[in-house]
N, C-alpha and C positions, 0 to 999 in steps of 0.2 A: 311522775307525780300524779297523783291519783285527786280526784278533787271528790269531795263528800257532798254529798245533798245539799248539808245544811248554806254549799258554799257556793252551791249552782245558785244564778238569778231564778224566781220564778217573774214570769211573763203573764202571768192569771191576775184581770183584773182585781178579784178579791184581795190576791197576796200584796198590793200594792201596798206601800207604807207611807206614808205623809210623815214628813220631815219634822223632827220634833222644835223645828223654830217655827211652823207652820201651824202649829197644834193650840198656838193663844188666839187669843180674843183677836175679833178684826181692829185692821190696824196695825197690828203687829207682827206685821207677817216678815219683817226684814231679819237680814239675817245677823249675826249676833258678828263686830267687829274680830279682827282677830288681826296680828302682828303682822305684818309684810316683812319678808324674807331679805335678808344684805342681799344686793348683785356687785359683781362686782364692772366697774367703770366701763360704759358703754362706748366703743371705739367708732367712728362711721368714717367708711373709704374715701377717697376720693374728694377731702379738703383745701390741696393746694389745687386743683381744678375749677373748684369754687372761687377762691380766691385769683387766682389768673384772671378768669371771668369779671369777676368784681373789678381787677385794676382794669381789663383791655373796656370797661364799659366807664370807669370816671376818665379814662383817655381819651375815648370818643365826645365824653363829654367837655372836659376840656377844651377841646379840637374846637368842637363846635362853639363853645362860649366864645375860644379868641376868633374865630371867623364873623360872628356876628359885631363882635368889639371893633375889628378892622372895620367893616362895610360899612359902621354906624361912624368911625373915624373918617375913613375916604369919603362919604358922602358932607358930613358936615366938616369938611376942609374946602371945598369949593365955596369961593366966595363971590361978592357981586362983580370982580375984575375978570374974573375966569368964565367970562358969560359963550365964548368959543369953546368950551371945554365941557363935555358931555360929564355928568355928575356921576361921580364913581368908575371911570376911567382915564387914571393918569395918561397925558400926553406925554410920548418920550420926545427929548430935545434930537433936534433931526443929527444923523450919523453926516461928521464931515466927509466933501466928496472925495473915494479915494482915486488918486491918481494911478492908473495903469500907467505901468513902465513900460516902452519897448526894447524889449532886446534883440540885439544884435550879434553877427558869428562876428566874432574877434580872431584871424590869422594872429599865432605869437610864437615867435621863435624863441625858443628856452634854451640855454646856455649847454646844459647837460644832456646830450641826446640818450644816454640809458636811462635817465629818469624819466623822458619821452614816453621812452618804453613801457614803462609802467602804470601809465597812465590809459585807462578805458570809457568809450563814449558812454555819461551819465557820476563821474569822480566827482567832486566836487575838489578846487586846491584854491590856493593863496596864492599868486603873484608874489614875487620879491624883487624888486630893483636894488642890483648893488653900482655903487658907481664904480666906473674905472680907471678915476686918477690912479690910485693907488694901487699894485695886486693886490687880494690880499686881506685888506685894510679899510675897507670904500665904507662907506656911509650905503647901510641900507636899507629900506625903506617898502612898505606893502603898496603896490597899488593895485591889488585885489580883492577880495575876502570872498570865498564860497566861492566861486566864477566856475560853471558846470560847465565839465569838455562834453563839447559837441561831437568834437570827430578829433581822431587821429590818425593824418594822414600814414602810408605805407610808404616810407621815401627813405633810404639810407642817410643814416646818421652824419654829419657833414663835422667838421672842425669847429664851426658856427656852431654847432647846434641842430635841434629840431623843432617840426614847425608844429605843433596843436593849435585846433581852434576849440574855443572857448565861447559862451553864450553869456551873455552880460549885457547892462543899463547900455544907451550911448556914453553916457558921459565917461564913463570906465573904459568903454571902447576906445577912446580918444586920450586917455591918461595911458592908457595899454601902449598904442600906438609911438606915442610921445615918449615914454619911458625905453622903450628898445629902440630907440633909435640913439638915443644917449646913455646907456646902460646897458650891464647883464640882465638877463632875466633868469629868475629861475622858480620853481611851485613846491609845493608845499603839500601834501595829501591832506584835506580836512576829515 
Protein backbone atom coordinates (compact mmCIF):
# COMPACT_ATOMS: atom_id res chain seq x y z
CA UNK A 1 0.00 0.00 0.00
CA UNK A 2 1.32 3.12 -1.18
CA UNK A 3 0.30 6.24 0.83
CA UNK A 4 -0.08 9.57 -1.22
CA UNK A 5 1.18 13.05 -0.18
CA UNK A 6 -2.07 14.25 0.39
CA UNK A 7 -2.12 11.37 3.30
CA UNK A 8 1.46 11.82 4.81
CA UNK A 9 1.22 14.21 8.02
CA UNK A 10 3.06 17.43 7.43
CA UNK A 11 5.15 18.37 10.57
CA UNK A 12 5.79 22.34 9.06
CA UNK A 13 4.67 24.70 11.44
CA UNK A 14 2.75 26.55 8.70
CA UNK A 15 0.91 23.35 7.66
CA UNK A 16 -0.50 23.03 11.06
CA UNK A 17 -4.43 23.23 11.19
CA UNK A 18 -6.59 24.32 14.22
CA UNK A 19 -9.39 22.24 14.93
CA UNK A 20 -12.53 23.62 13.38
CA UNK A 21 -14.19 23.66 17.18
CA UNK A 22 -11.24 25.73 17.90
CA UNK A 23 -11.86 28.33 15.19
CA UNK A 24 -15.04 30.46 17.36
CA UNK A 25 -14.90 33.08 19.43
CA UNK A 26 -13.08 32.72 22.92
CA UNK A 27 -14.84 30.78 25.17
CA UNK A 28 -15.75 28.39 22.97
CA UNK A 29 -13.14 26.53 22.55
CA UNK A 30 -14.96 23.06 23.97
CA UNK A 31 -15.47 20.40 22.07
CA UNK A 32 -18.85 19.68 20.46
CA UNK A 33 -20.73 16.50 22.55
CA UNK A 34 -20.93 13.52 20.81
CA UNK A 35 -22.66 9.79 21.71
CA UNK A 36 -20.54 7.34 23.84
CA UNK A 37 -20.35 4.02 22.42
CA UNK A 38 -22.59 0.63 24.20
CA UNK A 39 -19.57 -1.58 26.01
CA UNK A 40 -20.46 -4.25 26.79
CA UNK A 41 -20.64 -5.34 30.90
CA UNK A 42 -17.44 -4.83 32.71
CA UNK A 43 -16.30 -8.07 34.64
CA UNK A 44 -13.49 -7.40 37.53
CA UNK A 45 -11.49 -10.59 38.84
CA UNK A 46 -11.09 -11.69 41.99
CA UNK A 47 -14.57 -10.88 43.88
CA UNK A 48 -15.01 -13.84 46.11
CA UNK A 49 -11.55 -12.69 47.50
CA UNK A 50 -13.05 -9.42 48.37
CA UNK A 51 -15.63 -10.84 49.82
CA UNK A 52 -13.63 -13.62 52.17
CA UNK A 53 -11.97 -10.61 53.27
CA UNK A 54 -14.87 -8.62 54.05
CA UNK A 55 -16.55 -11.76 56.22
CA UNK A 56 -12.68 -12.92 58.04
CA UNK A 57 -12.65 -8.84 58.96
CA UNK A 58 -16.66 -8.62 60.65
CA UNK A 59 -15.42 -12.08 62.32
CA UNK A 60 -12.54 -10.36 63.88
CA UNK A 61 -14.78 -7.89 64.58
CA UNK A 62 -17.32 -9.89 66.26
CA UNK A 63 -14.56 -11.72 68.16
CA UNK A 64 -13.54 -8.60 69.61
CA UNK A 65 -17.10 -6.98 70.48
CA UNK A 66 -17.84 -10.48 72.44
CA UNK A 67 -14.29 -10.14 74.28
CA UNK A 68 -14.85 -6.69 75.37
CA UNK A 69 -18.79 -7.87 76.43
CA UNK A 70 -17.22 -10.60 78.49
CA UNK A 71 -14.45 -8.40 80.34
CA UNK A 72 -17.05 -5.54 81.00
CA UNK A 73 -19.58 -8.83 82.37
CA UNK A 74 -16.56 -10.37 84.47
CA UNK A 75 -15.60 -7.14 85.89
CA UNK A 76 -18.94 -5.90 86.95
CA UNK A 77 -20.01 -9.34 88.44
CA UNK A 78 -17.75 -8.84 91.40
CA UNK A 79 -19.44 -7.58 94.04
CA UNK A 80 -18.81 -6.04 97.57
CA UNK A 81 -18.80 -9.95 99.20
CA UNK A 82 -16.14 -11.12 96.71
CA UNK A 83 -13.69 -8.48 98.38
CA UNK A 84 -10.86 -11.85 98.45
CA UNK A 85 -11.32 -12.01 94.90
CA UNK A 86 -9.13 -10.20 92.41
CA UNK A 87 -11.70 -8.35 89.86
CA UNK A 88 -11.79 -10.02 86.53
CA UNK A 89 -10.40 -13.42 87.65
CA UNK A 90 -12.64 -16.03 88.58
CA UNK A 91 -11.46 -18.21 91.48
CA UNK A 92 -11.83 -21.94 90.70
CA UNK A 93 -13.45 -23.86 93.62
CA UNK A 94 -10.29 -26.00 95.06
CA UNK A 95 -10.06 -29.61 93.24
CA UNK A 96 -10.91 -32.49 95.95
CA UNK A 97 -7.86 -34.26 97.55
CA UNK A 98 -7.19 -37.22 95.42
CA UNK A 99 -6.37 -40.15 97.21
CA UNK A 100 -3.45 -42.30 95.98
CA UNK A 101 -4.01 -45.78 96.07
CA UNK A 102 -1.37 -48.36 96.95
CA UNK A 103 -0.93 -51.20 95.12
CA UNK A 104 0.08 -54.19 95.92
CA UNK A 105 1.51 -57.79 94.08
CA UNK A 106 -1.27 -60.09 94.77
CA UNK A 107 0.11 -64.21 94.49
CA UNK A 108 -3.34 -65.94 92.91
CA UNK A 109 -3.79 -69.34 91.88
CA UNK A 110 -6.16 -69.70 88.97
CA UNK A 111 -7.99 -72.73 88.61
CA UNK A 112 -7.11 -73.36 84.67
CA UNK A 113 -3.36 -73.52 84.42
CA UNK A 114 -3.35 -73.23 80.27
CA UNK A 115 -5.14 -70.00 80.80
CA UNK A 116 -2.11 -69.32 83.08
CA UNK A 117 -0.34 -69.60 80.05
CA UNK A 118 -1.76 -67.14 78.28
CA UNK A 119 -1.44 -64.65 80.28
CA UNK A 120 1.78 -61.78 79.89
CA UNK A 121 3.40 -59.39 82.57
CA UNK A 122 1.27 -55.86 81.68
CA UNK A 123 -2.76 -58.08 80.47
CA UNK A 124 -4.99 -56.64 82.33
CA UNK A 125 -8.03 -59.53 83.40
CA UNK A 126 -11.06 -59.88 85.82
CA UNK A 127 -11.02 -62.34 88.62
CA UNK A 128 -13.94 -64.67 88.74
CA UNK A 129 -14.96 -66.52 91.93
CA UNK A 130 -17.03 -69.58 91.28
CA UNK A 131 -18.16 -71.35 94.33
CA UNK A 132 -17.62 -75.08 94.87
CA UNK A 133 -20.67 -76.37 96.44
CA UNK A 134 -21.97 -77.46 93.41
CA UNK A 135 -19.67 -78.71 89.96
CA UNK A 136 -20.71 -77.07 87.59
CA UNK A 137 -23.35 -74.91 88.94
CA UNK A 138 -21.74 -72.53 91.85
CA UNK A 139 -22.74 -69.02 92.10
CA UNK A 140 -20.21 -66.77 90.63
CA UNK A 141 -19.00 -63.72 91.23
CA UNK A 142 -16.03 -60.97 90.03
CA UNK A 143 -13.74 -59.98 92.74
CA UNK A 144 -11.61 -58.22 90.26
CA UNK A 145 -11.93 -55.69 87.47
CA UNK A 146 -8.68 -54.75 85.21
CA UNK A 147 -6.26 -56.22 87.94
CA UNK A 148 -2.72 -55.84 85.74
CA UNK A 149 -0.30 -59.22 85.91
CA UNK A 150 2.62 -58.41 87.28
CA UNK A 151 4.50 -61.37 86.75
CA UNK A 152 3.88 -64.90 85.68
CA UNK A 153 5.69 -67.11 87.36
CA UNK A 154 7.63 -70.21 85.17
CA UNK A 155 6.38 -73.22 87.30
CA UNK A 156 4.52 -76.29 85.78
CA UNK A 157 1.01 -76.40 85.77
CA UNK A 158 -0.25 -78.46 88.76
CA UNK A 159 -3.95 -80.10 89.18
CA UNK A 160 -4.66 -76.92 91.35
CA UNK A 161 -3.92 -74.82 88.96
CA UNK A 162 -1.43 -71.72 88.31
CA UNK A 163 -0.09 -69.15 90.24
CA UNK A 164 0.03 -65.31 88.66
CA UNK A 165 0.59 -62.25 90.43
CA UNK A 166 -1.40 -59.58 89.94
CA UNK A 167 -0.95 -55.63 90.91
CA UNK A 168 -4.10 -54.22 92.71
CA UNK A 169 -5.70 -51.72 95.52
CA UNK A 170 -5.01 -53.49 99.19
CA UNK A 171 -8.54 -53.94 99.62
CA UNK A 172 -8.76 -56.24 96.36
CA UNK A 173 -5.71 -57.85 97.51
CA UNK A 174 -7.51 -59.17 100.60
CA UNK A 175 -10.90 -59.95 98.74
CA UNK A 176 -8.39 -61.95 96.16
CA UNK A 177 -6.88 -63.72 99.17
CA UNK A 178 -10.18 -64.55 100.86
CA UNK A 179 -11.85 -65.56 97.67
CA UNK A 180 -9.35 -68.53 96.80
CA UNK A 181 -9.24 -69.76 99.61
CA UNK A 182 -13.02 -70.73 99.55
CA UNK A 183 -13.41 -70.71 95.81
CA UNK A 184 -12.23 -71.48 92.27
CA UNK A 185 -10.60 -68.69 90.63
CA UNK A 186 -10.47 -68.08 87.34
CA UNK A 187 -9.64 -64.39 84.70
CA UNK A 188 -11.00 -63.17 82.15
CA UNK A 189 -8.66 -61.27 79.46
CA UNK A 190 -9.84 -57.41 79.53
Amino acid sequence: MSLSPAHVPSYAPSARRTPSWAAGPPGTDTPPTSEVPHFAPLRVQGGAHRLRRLVRCRRRAVAAGLAVIATALLAAGAGPGDAERVRGHPVADPLPERRTVEMVAAPVRIADGATVRLLRPGDRVDVIAAGESTPGGGEARVVARGARVSDVPRASATESGALVVLSVPRPTAARLAGAGATARLAVTLC
